[in-house]
C-alpha positions in Angstrom: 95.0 63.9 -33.7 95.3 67.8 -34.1 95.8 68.3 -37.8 97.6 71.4 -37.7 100.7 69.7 -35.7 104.0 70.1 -37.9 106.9 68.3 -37.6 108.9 71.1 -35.9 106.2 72.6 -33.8 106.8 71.6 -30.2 102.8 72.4 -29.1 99.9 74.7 -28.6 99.3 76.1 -25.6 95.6 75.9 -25.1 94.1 79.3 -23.4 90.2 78.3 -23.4 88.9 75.0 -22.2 87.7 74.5 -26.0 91.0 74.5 -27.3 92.0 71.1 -25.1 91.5 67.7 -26.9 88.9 65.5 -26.2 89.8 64.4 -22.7 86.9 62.3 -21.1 86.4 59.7 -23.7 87.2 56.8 -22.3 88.5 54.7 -25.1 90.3 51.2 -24.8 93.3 51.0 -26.2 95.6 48.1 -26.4 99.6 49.5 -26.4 102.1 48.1 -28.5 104.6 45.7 -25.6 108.4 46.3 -25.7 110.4 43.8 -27.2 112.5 41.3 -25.4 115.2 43.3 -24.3 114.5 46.3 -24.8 116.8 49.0 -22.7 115.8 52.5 -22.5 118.1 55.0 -21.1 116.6 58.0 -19.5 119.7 58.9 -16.6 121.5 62.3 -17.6 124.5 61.0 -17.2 123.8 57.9 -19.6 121.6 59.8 -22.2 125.0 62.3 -22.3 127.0 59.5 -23.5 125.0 58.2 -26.2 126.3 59.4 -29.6 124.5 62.2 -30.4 126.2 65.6 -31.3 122.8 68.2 -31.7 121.2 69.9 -28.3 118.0 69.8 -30.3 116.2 67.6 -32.8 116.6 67.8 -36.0 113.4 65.8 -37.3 111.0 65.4 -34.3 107.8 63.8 -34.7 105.2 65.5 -31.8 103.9 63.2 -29.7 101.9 65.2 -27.0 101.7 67.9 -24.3 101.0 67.7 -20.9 100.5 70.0 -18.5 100.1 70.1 -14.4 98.0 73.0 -12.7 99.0 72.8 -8.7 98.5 76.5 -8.5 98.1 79.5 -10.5 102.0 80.2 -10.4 102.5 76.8 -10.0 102.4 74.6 -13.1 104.3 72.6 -15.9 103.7 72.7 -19.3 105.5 69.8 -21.1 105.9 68.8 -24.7 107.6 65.5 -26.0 108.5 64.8 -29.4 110.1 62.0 -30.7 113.3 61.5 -33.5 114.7 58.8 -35.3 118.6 60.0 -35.1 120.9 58.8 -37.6 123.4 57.5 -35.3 120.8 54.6 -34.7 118.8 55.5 -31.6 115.4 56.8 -31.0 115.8 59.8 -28.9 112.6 61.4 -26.8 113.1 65.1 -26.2 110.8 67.3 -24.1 110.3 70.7 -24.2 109.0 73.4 -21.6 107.3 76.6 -21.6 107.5 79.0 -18.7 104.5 81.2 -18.1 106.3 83.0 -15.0 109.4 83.9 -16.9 107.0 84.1 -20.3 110.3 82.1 -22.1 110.1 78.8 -23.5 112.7 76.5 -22.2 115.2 74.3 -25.0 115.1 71.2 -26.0 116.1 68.2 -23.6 117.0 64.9 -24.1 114.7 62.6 -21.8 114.7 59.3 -23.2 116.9 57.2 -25.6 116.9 53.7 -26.9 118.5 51.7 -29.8 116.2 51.4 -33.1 116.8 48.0 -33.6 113.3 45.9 -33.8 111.0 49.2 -32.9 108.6 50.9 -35.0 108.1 54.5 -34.2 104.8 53.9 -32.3 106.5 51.3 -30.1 109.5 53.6 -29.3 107.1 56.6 -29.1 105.2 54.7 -26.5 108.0 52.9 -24.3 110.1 55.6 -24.5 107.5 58.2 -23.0 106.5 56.2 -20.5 110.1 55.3 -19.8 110.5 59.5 -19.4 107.4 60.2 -17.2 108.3 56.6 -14.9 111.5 58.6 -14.6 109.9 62.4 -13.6 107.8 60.9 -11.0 110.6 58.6 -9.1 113.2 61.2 -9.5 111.2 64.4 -9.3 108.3 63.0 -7.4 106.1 64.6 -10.7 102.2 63.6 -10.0 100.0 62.3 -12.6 99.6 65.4 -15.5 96.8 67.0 -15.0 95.6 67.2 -18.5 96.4 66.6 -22.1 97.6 70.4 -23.5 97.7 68.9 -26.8 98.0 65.8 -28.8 100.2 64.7 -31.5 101.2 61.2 -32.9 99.8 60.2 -29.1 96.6 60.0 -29.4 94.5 61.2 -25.6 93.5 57.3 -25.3 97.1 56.3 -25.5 98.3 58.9 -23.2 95.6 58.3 -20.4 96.5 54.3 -20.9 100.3 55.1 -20.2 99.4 57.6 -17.1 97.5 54.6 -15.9 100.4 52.9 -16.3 103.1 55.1 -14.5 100.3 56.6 -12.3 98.4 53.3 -11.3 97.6 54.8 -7.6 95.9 58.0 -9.9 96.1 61.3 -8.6 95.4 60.8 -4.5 98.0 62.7 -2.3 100.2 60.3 -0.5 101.8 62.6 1.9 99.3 62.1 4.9 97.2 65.2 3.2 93.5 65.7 5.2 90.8 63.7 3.2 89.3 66.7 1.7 92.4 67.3 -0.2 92.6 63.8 -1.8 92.2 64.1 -5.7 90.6 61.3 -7.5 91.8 60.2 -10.9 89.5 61.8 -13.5 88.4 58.2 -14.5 
């Protein structure tokens, strides 16, 4: 885990290859299940009705960055922390930096789930994954690219839950030439 992550820092944006964590160990790692009847909400529409009164957290624990390089002007840098609200939920919240505009983007709420029987490494885990299950069915998001930085998710956990949400890996599915495939960085 990067030692110089704070509570409130959403991530660094690596701008050299040696700034990245470590991303080609290939470590096993067993993840925490969900427990029986566990309900994650990550719809808009239901994560605006939970009781929650902020826009942003107040004290997020960072959990990792991603980010997606399709093109030079194309990407997506992503950051997710997690917080243990005080109305009795754990709520994920992701954060975005634009390079083209050079602004970051605010807070917003991805994921949310009662605290009730979770630890915070079982609701970090389920509740990411819930988010990025989420980003690629309803934004059709591909497998991140690479870890920007990592947090309270370590880079074994994280490639275990892309594996997860991502089991097909990173191949086009659209009918692209076989040139174009991209094979999962396994």
């Amino acid at each position: 885990m990067n030692e110089e992550i704070t509570m409130n820092k959403p991530f660094t944006v690596p701008m050299s290859p040696e700034q990245l964590p470590q991303q080609r160990i290939v470590e096993v790692v067993t993840l925490p299940p969900a427990p029986a009847g566990l309900e994650i909400v990550t719809d808009w529409r239901e994560l605006a009705d939970l009781p929650i009164d902020e826009d942003t957290p107040v004290r997020e624990t960072f959990l990792v960055a991603l980010e997606w390089a399709w093109s030079p002007m194309h990407n997506r840098l992503q950051g997710f922390s997690l917080e243990r609200h005080n109305s009795g939920y754990w709520l994920l919240w992701s954060y975005f930096v634009d390079f083209v505009e050079n602004d970051d983007h605010p807070w917003v709420l991805s994921a949310g789930c009662r605290q009730e029987g979770l630890d915070e490494r079982t609701a970090a885990i389920h509740l990411l994954t819930a988010a990025l299950i989420e980003g690629k069915e309803v934004d059709y998001l591909d497998r991140y690219h690479w870890i920007a930085d990592d947090g309270f998710v370590t880079p074994a956990e994280m490639r275990e839950i892309g594996r997860r949400v991502w089991p097909e890996g990173r191949k086009l599915t659209d009918g692209a030439p076989e040139a174009l495939v991209l094979e999962d960085d396994e």
